[in-house]
Backbone as JSON Lines, residues from 0, in Angstrom:
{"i":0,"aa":"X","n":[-68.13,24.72,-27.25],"ca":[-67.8,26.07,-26.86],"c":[-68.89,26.62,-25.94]}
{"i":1,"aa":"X","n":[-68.59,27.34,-24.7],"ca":[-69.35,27.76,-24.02],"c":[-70.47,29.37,-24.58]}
{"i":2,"aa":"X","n":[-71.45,29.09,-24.14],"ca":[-72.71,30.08,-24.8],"c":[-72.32,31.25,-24.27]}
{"i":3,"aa":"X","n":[-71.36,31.36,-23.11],"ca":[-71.41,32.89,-23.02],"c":[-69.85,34.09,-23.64]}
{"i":4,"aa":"X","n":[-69.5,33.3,-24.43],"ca":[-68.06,33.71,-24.99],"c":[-67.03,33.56,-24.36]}
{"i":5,"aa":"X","n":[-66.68,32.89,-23.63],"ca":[-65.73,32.62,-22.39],"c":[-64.77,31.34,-23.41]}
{"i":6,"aa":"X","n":[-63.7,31.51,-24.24],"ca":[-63.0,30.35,-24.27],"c":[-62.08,29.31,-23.84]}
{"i":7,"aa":"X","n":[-62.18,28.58,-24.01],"ca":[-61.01,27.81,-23.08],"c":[-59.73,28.07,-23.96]}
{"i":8,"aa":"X","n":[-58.26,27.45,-22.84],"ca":[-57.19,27.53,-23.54],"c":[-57.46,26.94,-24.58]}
{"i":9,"aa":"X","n":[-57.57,25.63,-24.6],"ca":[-58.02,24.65,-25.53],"c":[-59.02,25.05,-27.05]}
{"i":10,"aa":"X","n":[-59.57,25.66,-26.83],"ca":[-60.65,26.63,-27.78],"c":[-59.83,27.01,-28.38]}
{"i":11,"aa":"X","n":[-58.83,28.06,-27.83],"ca":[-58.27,29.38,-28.3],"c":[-57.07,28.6,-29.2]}
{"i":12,"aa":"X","n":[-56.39,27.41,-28.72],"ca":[-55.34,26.9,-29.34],"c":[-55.6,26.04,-30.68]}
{"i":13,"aa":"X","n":[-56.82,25.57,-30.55],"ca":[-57.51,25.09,-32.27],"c":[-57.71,26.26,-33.19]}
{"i":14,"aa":"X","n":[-58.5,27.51,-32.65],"ca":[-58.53,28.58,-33.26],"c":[-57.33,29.03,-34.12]}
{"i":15,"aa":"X","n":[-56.41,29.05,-33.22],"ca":[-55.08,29.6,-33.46],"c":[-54.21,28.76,-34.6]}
{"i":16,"aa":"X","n":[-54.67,27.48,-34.41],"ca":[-54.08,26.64,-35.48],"c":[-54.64,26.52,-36.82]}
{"i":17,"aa":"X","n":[-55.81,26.62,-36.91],"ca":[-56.59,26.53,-37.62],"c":[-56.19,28.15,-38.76]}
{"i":18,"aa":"X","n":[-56.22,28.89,-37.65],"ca":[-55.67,30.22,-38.62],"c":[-54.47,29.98,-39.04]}
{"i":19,"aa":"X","n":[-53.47,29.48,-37.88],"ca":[-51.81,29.19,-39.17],"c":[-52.09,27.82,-40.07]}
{"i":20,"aa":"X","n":[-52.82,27.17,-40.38],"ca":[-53.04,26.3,-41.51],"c":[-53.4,26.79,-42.57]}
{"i":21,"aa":"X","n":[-54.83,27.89,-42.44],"ca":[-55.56,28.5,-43.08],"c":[-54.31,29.63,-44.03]}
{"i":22,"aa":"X","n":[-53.65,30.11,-42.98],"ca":[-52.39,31.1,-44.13],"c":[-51.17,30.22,-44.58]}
{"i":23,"aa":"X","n":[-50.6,29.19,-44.09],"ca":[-49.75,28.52,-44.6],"c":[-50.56,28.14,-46.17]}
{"i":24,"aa":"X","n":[-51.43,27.68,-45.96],"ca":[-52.28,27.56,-47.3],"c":[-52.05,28.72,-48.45]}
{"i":25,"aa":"X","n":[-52.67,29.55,-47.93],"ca":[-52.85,30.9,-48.72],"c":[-51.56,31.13,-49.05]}
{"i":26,"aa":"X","n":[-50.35,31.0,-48.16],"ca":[-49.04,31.61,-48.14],"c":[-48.53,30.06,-49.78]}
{"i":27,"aa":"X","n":[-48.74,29.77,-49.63],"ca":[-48.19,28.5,-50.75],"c":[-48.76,28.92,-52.14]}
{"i":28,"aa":"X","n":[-50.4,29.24,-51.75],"ca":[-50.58,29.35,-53.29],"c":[-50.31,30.62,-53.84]}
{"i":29,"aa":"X","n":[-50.21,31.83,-53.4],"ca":[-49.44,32.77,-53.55],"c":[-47.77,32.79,-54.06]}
{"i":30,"aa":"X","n":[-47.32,31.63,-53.25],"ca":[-46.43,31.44,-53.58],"c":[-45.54,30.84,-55.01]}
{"i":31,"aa":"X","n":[-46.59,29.83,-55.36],"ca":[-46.61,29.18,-56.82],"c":[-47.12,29.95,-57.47]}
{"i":32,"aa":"X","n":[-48.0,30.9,-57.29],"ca":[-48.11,32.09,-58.35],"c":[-47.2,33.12,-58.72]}
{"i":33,"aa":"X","n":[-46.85,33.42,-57.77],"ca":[-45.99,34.47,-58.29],"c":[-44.41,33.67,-58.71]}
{"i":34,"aa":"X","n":[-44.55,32.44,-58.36],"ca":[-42.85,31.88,-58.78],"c":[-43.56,31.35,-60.87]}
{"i":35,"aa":"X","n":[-44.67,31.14,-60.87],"ca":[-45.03,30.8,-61.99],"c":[-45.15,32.11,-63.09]}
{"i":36,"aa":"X","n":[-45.43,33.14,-62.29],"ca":[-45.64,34.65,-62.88],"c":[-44.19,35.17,-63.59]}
{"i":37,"aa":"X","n":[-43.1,34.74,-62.6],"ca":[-41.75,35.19,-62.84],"c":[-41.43,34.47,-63.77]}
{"i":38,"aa":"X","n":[-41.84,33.33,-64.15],"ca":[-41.16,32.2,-64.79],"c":[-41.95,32.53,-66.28]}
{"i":39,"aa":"X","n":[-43.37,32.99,-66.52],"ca":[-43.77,34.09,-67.42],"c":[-42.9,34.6,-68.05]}
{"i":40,"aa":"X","n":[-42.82,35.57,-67.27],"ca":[-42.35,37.1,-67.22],"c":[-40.45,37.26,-67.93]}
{"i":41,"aa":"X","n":[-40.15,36.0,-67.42],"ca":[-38.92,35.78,-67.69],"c":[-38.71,35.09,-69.17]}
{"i":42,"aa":"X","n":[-39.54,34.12,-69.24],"ca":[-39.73,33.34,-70.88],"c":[-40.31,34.49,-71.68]}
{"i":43,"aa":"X","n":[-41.36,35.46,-71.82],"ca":[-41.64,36.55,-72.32],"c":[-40.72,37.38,-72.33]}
{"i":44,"aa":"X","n":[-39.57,37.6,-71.48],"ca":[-38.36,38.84,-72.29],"c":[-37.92,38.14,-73.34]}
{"i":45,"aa":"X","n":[-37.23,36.77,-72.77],"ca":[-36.47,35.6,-73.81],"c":[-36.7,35.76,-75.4]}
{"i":46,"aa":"X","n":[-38.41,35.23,-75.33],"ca":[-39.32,35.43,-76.65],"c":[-39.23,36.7,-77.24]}
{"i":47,"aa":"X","n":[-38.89,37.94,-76.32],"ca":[-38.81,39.11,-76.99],"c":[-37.93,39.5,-77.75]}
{"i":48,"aa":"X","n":[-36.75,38.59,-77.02],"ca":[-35.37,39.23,-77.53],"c":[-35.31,38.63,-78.65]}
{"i":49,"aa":"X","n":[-35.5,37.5,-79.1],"ca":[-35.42,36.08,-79.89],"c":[-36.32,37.25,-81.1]}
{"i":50,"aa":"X","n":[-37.28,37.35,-80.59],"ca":[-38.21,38.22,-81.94],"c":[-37.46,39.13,-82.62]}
{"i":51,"aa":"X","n":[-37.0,39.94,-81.74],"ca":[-36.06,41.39,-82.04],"c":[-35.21,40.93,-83.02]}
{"i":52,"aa":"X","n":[-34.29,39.85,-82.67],"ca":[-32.77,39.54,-83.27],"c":[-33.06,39.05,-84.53]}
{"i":53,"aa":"X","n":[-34.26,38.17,-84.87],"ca":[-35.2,37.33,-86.16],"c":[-35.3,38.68,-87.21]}
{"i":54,"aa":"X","n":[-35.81,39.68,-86.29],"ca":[-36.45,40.9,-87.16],"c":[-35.33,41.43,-88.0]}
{"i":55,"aa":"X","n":[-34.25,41.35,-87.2],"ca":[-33.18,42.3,-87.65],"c":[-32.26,41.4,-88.5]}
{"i":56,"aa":"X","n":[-32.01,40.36,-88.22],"ca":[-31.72,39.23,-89.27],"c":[-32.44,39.28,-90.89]}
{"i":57,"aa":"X","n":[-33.76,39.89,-90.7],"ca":[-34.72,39.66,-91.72],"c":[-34.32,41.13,-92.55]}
{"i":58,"aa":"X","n":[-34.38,41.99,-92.15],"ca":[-33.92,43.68,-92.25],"c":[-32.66,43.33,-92.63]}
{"i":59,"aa":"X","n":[-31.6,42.51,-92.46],"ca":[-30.44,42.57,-93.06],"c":[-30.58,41.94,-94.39]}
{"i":60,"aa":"X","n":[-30.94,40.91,-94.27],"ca":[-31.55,39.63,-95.62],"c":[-32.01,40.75,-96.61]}
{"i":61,"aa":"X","n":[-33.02,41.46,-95.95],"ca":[-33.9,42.1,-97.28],"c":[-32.87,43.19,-97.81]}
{"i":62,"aa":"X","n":[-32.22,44.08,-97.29],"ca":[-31.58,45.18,-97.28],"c":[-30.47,44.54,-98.81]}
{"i":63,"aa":"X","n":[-29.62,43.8,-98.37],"ca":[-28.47,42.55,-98.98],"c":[-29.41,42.55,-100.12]}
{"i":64,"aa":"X","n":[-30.35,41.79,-100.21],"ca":[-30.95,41.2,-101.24],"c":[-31.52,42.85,-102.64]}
{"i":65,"aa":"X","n":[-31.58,43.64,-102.12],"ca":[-31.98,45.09,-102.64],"c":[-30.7,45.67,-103.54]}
């Protein structure tokens, strides 16, 4: 690279690539995060509901059994 800031096309077009590698990157792992976050987020209602319905199963059992 030249000392006085002057780039070439050539300069400017590694630069340039180098930055869309650099976010294709970033853009991916962002991406598996938040598809892993949903996939969370989604098994955690599941588990919720599953808890709820157990509880109330149990509240009937005991109620019956009284």
């Amino acid at each position: 690279m030249p000392k006085n800031n002057e780039f070439s096309s050539k300069d400017l077009e590694k630069r340039i690539d180098l930055i869309i590698k650099r976010f294709e990157e970033q853009k991916g792992i962002i991406d598996s995060y938040v598809k892993r976050e949903r996939s969370w987020k989604k098994d955690k209602v599941l588990h919720r509901k599953e808890i709820t319905r157990l509880e109330n199963d149990l509240k009937k059992v005991k109620n019956e059994q009284s």
